[in-house]
C-alpha positions as CSV (number, residue, x, y, z in Angstrom):
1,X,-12.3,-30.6,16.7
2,X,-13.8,-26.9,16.2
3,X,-12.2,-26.9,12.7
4,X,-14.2,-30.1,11.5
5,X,-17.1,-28.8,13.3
6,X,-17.6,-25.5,11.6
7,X,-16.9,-27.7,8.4
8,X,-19.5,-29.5,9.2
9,X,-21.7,-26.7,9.4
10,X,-20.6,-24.7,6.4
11,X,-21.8,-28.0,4.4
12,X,-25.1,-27.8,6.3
13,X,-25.3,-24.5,5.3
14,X,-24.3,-24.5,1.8
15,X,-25.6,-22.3,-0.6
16,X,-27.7,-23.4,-3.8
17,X,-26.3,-22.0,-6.4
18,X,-28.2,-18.9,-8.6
19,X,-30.5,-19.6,-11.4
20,X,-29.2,-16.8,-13.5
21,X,-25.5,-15.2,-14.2
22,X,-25.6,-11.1,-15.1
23,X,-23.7,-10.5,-18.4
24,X,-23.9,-6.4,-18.5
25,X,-24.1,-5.1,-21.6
26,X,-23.5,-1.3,-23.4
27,X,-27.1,-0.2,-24.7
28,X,-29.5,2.1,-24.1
29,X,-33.2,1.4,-23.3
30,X,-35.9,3.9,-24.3
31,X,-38.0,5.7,-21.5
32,X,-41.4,3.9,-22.1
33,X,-42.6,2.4,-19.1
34,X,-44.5,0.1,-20.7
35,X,-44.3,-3.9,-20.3
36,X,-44.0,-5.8,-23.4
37,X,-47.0,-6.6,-24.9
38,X,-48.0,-10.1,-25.6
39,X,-50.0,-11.4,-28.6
40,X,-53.2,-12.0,-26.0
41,X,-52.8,-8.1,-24.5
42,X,-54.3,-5.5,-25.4
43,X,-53.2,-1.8,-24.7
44,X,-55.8,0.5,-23.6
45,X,-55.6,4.2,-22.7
46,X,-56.7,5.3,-19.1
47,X,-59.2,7.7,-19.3
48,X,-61.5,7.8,-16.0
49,X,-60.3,6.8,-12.5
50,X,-63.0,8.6,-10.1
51,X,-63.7,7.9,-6.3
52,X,-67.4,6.5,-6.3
53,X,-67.4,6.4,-2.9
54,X,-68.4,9.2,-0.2
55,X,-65.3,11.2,0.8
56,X,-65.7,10.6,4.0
57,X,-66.2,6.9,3.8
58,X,-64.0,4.5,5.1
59,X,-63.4,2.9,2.0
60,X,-61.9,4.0,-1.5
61,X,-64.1,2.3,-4.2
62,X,-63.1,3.3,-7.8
63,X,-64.6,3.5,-11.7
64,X,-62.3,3.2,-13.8
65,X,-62.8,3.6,-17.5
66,X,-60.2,2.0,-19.9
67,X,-59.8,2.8,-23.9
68,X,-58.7,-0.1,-26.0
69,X,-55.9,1.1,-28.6
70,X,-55.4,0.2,-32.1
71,X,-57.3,-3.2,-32.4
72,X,-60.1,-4.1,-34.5
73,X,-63.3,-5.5,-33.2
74,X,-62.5,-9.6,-32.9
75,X,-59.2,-8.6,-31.0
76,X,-61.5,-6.6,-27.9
77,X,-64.7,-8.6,-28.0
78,X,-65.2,-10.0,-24.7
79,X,-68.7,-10.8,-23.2
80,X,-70.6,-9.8,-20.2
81,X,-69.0,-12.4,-17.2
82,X,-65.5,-11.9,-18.5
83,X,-62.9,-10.7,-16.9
84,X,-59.5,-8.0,-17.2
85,X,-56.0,-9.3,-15.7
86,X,-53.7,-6.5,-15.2
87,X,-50.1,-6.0,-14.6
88,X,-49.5,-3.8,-11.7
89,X,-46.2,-2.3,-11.0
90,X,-44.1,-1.2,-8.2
91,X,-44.3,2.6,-7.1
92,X,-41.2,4.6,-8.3
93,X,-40.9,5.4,-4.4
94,X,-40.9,2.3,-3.2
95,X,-38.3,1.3,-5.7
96,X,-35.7,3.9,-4.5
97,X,-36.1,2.2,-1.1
98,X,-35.8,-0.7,-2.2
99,X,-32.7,-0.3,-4.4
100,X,-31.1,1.8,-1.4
101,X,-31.5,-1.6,0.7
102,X,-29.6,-3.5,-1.7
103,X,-26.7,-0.8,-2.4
104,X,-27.4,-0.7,-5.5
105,X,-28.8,2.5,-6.8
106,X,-25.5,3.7,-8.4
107,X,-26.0,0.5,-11.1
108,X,-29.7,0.4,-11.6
109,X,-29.6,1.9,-14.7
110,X,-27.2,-0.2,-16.4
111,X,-28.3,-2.6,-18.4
112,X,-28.2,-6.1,-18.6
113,X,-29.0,-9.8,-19.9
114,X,-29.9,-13.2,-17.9
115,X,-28.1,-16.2,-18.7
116,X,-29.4,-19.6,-17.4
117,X,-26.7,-21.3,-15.3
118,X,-28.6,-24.3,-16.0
119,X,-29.1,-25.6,-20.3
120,X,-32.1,-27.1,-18.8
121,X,-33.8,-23.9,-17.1
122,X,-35.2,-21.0,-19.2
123,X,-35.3,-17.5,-19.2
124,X,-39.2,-16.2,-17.1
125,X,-41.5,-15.7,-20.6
126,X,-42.3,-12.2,-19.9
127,X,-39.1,-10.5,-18.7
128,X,-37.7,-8.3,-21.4
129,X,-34.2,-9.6,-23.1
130,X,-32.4,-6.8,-21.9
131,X,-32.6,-5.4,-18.4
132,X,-31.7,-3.1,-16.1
133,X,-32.4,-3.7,-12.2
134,X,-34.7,-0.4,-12.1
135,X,-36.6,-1.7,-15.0
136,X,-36.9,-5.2,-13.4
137,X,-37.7,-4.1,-9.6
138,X,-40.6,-2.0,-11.0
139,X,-42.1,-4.3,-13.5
140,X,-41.1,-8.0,-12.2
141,X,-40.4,-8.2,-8.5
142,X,-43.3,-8.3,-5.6
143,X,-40.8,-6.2,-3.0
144,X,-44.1,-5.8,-1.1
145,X,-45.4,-9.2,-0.6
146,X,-44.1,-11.4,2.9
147,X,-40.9,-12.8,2.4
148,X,-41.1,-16.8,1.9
149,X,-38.9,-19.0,3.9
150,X,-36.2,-19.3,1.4
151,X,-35.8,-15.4,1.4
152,X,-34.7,-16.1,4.6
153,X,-32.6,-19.0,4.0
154,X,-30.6,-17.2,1.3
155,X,-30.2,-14.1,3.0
156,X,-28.3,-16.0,5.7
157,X,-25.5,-16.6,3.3
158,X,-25.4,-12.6,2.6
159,X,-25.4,-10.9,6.0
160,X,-22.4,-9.4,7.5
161,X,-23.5,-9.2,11.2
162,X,-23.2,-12.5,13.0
163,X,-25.8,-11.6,15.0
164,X,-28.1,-11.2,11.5
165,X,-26.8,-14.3,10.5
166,X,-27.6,-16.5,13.8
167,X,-31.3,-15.1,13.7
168,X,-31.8,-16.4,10.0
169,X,-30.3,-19.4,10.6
170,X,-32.8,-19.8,13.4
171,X,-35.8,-18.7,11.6
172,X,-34.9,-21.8,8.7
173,X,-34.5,-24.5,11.6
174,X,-37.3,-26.7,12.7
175,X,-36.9,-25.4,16.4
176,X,-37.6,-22.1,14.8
177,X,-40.7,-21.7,13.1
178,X,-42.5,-20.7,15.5
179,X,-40.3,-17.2,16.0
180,X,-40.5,-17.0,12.2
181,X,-44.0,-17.2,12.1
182,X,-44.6,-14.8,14.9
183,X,-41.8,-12.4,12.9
184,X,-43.0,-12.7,9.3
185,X,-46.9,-14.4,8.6
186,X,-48.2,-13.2,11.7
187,X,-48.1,-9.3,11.5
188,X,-47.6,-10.0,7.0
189,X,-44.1,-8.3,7.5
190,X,-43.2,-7.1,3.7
191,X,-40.0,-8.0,1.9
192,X,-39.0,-4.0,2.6
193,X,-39.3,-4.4,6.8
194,X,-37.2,-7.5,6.8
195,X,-34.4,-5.8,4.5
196,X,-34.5,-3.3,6.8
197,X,-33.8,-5.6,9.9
198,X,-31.6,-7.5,8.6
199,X,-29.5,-4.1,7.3
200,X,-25.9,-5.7,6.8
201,X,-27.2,-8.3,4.2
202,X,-25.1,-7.5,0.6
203,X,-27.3,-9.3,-1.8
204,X,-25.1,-10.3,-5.0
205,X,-27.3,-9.0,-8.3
206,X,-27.4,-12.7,-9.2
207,X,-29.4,-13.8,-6.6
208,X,-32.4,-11.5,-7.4
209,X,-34.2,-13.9,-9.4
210,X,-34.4,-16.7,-6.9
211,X,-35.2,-14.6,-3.8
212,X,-37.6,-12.1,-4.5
213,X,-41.1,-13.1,-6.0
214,X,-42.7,-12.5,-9.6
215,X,-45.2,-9.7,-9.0
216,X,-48.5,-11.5,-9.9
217,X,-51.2,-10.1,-12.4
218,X,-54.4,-9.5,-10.8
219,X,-58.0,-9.9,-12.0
220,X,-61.2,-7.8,-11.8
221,X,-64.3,-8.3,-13.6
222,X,-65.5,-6.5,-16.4
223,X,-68.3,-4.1,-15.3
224,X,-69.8,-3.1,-18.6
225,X,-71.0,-4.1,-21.6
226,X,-69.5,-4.3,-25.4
227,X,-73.0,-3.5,-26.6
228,X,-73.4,-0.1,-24.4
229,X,-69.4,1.0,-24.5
230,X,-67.7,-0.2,-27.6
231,X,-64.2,-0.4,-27.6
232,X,-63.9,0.3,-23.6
233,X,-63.2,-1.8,-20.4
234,X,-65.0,-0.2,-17.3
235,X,-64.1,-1.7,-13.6
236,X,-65.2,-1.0,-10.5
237,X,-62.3,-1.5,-8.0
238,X,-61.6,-1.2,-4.0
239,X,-58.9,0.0,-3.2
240,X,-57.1,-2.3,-0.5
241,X,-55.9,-0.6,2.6
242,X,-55.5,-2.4,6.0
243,X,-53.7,-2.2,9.1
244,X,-51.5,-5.3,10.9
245,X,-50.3,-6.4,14.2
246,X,-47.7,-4.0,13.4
247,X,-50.2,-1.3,13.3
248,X,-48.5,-0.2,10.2
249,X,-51.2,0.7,6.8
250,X,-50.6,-1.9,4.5
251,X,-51.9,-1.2,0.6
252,X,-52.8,-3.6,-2.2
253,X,-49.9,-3.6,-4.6
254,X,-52.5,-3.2,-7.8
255,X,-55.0,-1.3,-6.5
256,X,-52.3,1.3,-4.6
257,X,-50.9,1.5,-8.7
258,X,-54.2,1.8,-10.1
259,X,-55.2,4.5,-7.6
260,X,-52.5,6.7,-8.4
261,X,-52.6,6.5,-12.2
262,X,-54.1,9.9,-14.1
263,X,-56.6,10.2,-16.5
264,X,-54.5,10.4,-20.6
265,X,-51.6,10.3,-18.8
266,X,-50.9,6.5,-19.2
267,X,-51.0,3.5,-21.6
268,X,-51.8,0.1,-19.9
269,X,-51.7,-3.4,-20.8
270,X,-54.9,-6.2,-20.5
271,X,-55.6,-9.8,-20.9
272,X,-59.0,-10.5,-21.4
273,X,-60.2,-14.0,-19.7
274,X,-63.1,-15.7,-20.1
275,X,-65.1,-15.6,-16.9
276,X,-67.2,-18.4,-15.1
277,X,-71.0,-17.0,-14.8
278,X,-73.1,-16.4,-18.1
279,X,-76.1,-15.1,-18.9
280,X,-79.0,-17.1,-20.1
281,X,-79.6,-17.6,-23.9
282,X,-83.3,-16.1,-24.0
283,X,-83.9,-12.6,-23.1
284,X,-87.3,-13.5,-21.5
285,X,-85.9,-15.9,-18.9
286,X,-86.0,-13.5,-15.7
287,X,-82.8,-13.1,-13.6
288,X,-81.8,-12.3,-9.9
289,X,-78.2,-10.2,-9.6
290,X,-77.2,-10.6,-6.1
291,X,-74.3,-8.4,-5.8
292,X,-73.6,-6.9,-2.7
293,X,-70.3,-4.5,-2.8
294,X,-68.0,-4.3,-5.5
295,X,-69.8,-7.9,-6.1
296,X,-72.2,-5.3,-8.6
297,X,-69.6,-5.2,-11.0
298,X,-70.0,-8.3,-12.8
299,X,-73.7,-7.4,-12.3
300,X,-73.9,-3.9,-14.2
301,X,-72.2,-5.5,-17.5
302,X,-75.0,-8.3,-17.0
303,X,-77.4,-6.0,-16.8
304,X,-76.1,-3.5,-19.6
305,X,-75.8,-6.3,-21.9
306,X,-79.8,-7.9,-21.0
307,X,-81.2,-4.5,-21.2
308,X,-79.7,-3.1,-23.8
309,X,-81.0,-6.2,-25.9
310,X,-84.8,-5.4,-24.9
311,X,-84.6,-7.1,-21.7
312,X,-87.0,-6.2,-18.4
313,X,-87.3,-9.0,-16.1
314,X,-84.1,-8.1,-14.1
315,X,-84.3,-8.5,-10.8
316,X,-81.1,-6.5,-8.2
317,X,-80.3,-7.6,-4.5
318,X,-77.6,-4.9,-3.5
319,X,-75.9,-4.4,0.0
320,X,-73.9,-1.8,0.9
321,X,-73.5,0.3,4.5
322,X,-74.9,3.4,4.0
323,X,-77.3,5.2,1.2
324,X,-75.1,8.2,1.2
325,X,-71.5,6.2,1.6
326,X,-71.4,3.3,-0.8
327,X,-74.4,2.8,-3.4
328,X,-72.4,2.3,-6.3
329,X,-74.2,3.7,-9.8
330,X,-77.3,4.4,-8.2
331,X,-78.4,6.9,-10.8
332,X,-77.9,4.4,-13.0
333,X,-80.1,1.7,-11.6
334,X,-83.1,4.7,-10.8
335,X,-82.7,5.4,-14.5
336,X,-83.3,1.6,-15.4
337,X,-86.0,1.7,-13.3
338,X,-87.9,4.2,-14.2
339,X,-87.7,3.3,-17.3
340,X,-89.0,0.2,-16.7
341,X,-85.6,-2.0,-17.4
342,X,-85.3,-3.0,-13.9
343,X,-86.2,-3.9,-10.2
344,X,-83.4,-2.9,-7.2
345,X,-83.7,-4.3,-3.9
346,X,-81.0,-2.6,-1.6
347,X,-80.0,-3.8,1.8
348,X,-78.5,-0.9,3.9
349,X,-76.7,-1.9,6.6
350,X,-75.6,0.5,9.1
351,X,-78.6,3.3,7.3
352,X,-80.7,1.9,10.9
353,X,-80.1,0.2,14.2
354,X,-80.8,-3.1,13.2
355,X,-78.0,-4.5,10.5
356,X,-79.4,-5.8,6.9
357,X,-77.9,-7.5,4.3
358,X,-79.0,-9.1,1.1
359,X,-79.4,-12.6,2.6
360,X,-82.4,-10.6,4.4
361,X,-84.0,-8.5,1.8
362,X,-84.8,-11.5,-0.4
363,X,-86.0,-13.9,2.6
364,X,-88.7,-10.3,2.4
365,X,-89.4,-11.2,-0.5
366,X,-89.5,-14.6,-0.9
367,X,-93.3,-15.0,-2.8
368,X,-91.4,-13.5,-5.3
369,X,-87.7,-15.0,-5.3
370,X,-90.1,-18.2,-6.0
371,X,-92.1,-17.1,-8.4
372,X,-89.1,-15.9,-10.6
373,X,-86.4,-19.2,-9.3
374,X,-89.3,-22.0,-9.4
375,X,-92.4,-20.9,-11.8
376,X,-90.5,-19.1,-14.2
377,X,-87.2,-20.6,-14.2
378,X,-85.6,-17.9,-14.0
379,X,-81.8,-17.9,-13.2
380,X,-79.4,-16.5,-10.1
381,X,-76.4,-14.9,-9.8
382,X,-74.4,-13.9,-6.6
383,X,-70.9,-12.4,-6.6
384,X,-69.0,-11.1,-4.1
385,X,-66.4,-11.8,-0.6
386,X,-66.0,-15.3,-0.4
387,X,-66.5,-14.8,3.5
388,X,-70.1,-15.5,5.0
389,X,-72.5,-14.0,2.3
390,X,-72.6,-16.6,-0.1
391,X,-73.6,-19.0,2.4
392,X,-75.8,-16.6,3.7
393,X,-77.2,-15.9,0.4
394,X,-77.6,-19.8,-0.6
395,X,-79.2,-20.7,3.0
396,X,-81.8,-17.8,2.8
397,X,-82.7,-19.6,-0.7
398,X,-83.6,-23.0,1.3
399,X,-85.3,-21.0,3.5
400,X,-87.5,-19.4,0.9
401,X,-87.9,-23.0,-0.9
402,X,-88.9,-24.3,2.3
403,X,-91.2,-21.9,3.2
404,X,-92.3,-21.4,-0.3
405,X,-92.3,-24.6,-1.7
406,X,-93.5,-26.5,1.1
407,X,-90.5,-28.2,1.5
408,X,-88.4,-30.3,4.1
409,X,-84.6,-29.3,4.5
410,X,-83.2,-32.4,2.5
411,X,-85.7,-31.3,-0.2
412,X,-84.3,-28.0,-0.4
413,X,-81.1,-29.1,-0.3
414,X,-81.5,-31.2,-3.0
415,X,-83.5,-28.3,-5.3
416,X,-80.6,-25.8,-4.6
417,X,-78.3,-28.9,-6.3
418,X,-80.1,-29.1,-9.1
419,X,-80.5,-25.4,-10.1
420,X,-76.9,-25.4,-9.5
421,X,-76.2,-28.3,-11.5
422,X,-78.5,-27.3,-14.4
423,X,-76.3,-23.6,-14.7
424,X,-79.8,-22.0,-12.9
425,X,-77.4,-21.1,-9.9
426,X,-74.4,-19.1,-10.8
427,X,-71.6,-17.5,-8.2
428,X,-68.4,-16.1,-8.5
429,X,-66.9,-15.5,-5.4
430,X,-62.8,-14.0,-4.2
């Protein structure tokens, strides 16, 4: 009876077979770090990553300046809206550990190729045709991110401790979600933390593939103009650093790369994408930028591009905490507007005892915010968190239309529709 039992649960607990077989191979890859480069990427040259933030402020907001390499004008023309996806890696650090985990450091160097175990599956489009597990770690695998459930589901087949192995079996059952939530989701428990618990698991090199994640590409608008900086990408990027249930610091996998790359001292790839806001067609149609935080970004190639084409009814709603902490390019906008270019409206909200934001500063000036949105149909932008402030933003808008325009709620309701509808109303949000 206990022999067709345990059969029983082998067969429950059968493993899906890999995707990929390993076929190791006797060549030598060359030492640049670079990813391959598609037909759509471009390679630009880093040559400014500066802190723009105060140094004792909380958060780490950079400019970063990029070069586009060896391409003629049609390959790097992009337009004021648009957006750069780029292709973080893995720290050579946290690779070590990684490989460590997985026993495998005396064999990351060799190289390899993938083979499809099924004639129907087909090799991931931008992994290299020959490999080696360093190589594919740092450019390919998100060891950072929380494992999904089937990490856990395969990693039951590879542990050496029964105990290890009851707990993962646990974890994948219906009676035990609620553990695995409170284990993995809850406290965002990287791929790393649960390697390092469940320490007697001997993953086979196979199984890489299907059990660790692609590292995702990650977007950030442009935050300058062709017109002003020709041939050069500029981005104005936080740097992500939080704390979990854990209590342990957790860092953005892209912006902890971007933060430690050096000025000339590295080549990276870029896809260019078209974004979703877009300036209007005349250069006398007035425009309100409501940008508050790195939301400015999209906002300072807007304005680059309007003003450098004669431009001077632009019209900036800014929000940061402090004056001295977190006013991004604030020489720049004094310059624009003392030379008559522009108009900045800043909220600062921790500068005074009473907290303001941008949803506030423009119900101050709402005679105007008319003015420009209804009598000169003039057009809005708003970028930023998608958290409270862009409903913030659009319900201090029916505020000013109703106070303003003398109107009832469902008539400002339906206004902000149709200036939304007719491309007036413009937000990008993340």
């Amino acid at each position: 009876m206990h022999t067709i039992f345990s059969t029983i649960l082998d067969m429950l607990h059968s493993i899906t077979p890999a995707s990929y077989q390993i076929q190791f191979i006797d060549h030598n890859l060359d030492s640049d770090n670079v990813k391959p480069i598609k037909s759509d990427h471009l390679i630009a040259n880093l040559v400014k990553n500066t802190r723009i933030t105060a140094h004792d402020h909380f958060q780490d907001v950079r400019h970063i300046e990029l070069d586009i390499l060896d391409s003629n004008e049609s390959d790097t023309n992009f337009n004021p809206g648009d957006v750069a996806v780029l292709f973080p890696k893995n720290l050579s650090e946290e690779v070590d550990e990684f490989l460590e985990l997985l026993n495998m450091s005396d064999t990351a160097d060799d190289t390899f190729i993938l083979l499809p175990n099924d004639e129907d599956r087909e090799l991931p489009p931008d992994l290299d045709s020959i490999l080696t597990l360093r190589k594919l770690v740092e450019n390919y695998l998100d060891i950072s991110s929380t494992p999904r459930r089937s990490f856990f589901e395969f990693l039951s087949f590879f542990t050496t401790d029964e105990n290890h192995t009851e707990k993962l079996r646990e974890f994948c059952s219906a009676e035990g979600q609620d553990d695995l939530y409170a284990y993995n989701q809850r406290v965002r428990r990287t791929i790393i933390e649960a390697l390092q618990d469940f320490s007697s698991a001997k993953i086979p090199l196979e199984y890489i593939l299907d059990m660790f994640p692609k590292l995702q590409p990650r977007q950030f608008s442009i935050s300058s103009s062709m017109k002003v900086h020709p041939g050069k990408i500029h981005l104005t990027v936080a740097i992500v650093n939080y704390k979990t249930r854990l209590v342990k610091p957790r860092t953005g996998v892209c912006t902890k790369w971007l933060s430690g790359l050096k000025p000339e001292c590295c080549t990276i790839p870029v896809q260019i994408t078209r974004g979703t806001m877009k300036l209007p067609t005349s250069i006398s149609t007035p425009i309100i930028l409501i940008g508050p935080g790195t939301g400015v970004s999209v906002m300072r190639a807007f304005l680059q591009e309007r003003i450098s084409e004669g431009a001077t009814e632009n019209y900036l709603f800014f929000g940061c905490r402090g004056q001295d902490k977190d006013y991004y390019y604030k020489e720049e906008w004094e310059q624009y507007v003392k030379d008559g270019q522009l108009k900045v409206f800043v909220a600062f909200s921790r500068d005074q005892d009473r907290k303001i934001y941008v949803q506030d500063i423009l119900k101050e000036n709402a005679q105007l915010v008319w003015d420009i949105v209804h009598e000169r149909k003039g057009f809005v932008y708003v970028s930023g968190r998608a958290d409270k402030m862009p409903t913030d933003v659009m319900n201090a808008f029916k505020s000013i239309f109703i106070s303003e325009g003398v109107m009832t709620e469902e008539e400002a309701e339906n206004y902000m529709t149709l200036i939304g509808r007719t491309g007036r109303y413009q937000q990008e949000v993340w």
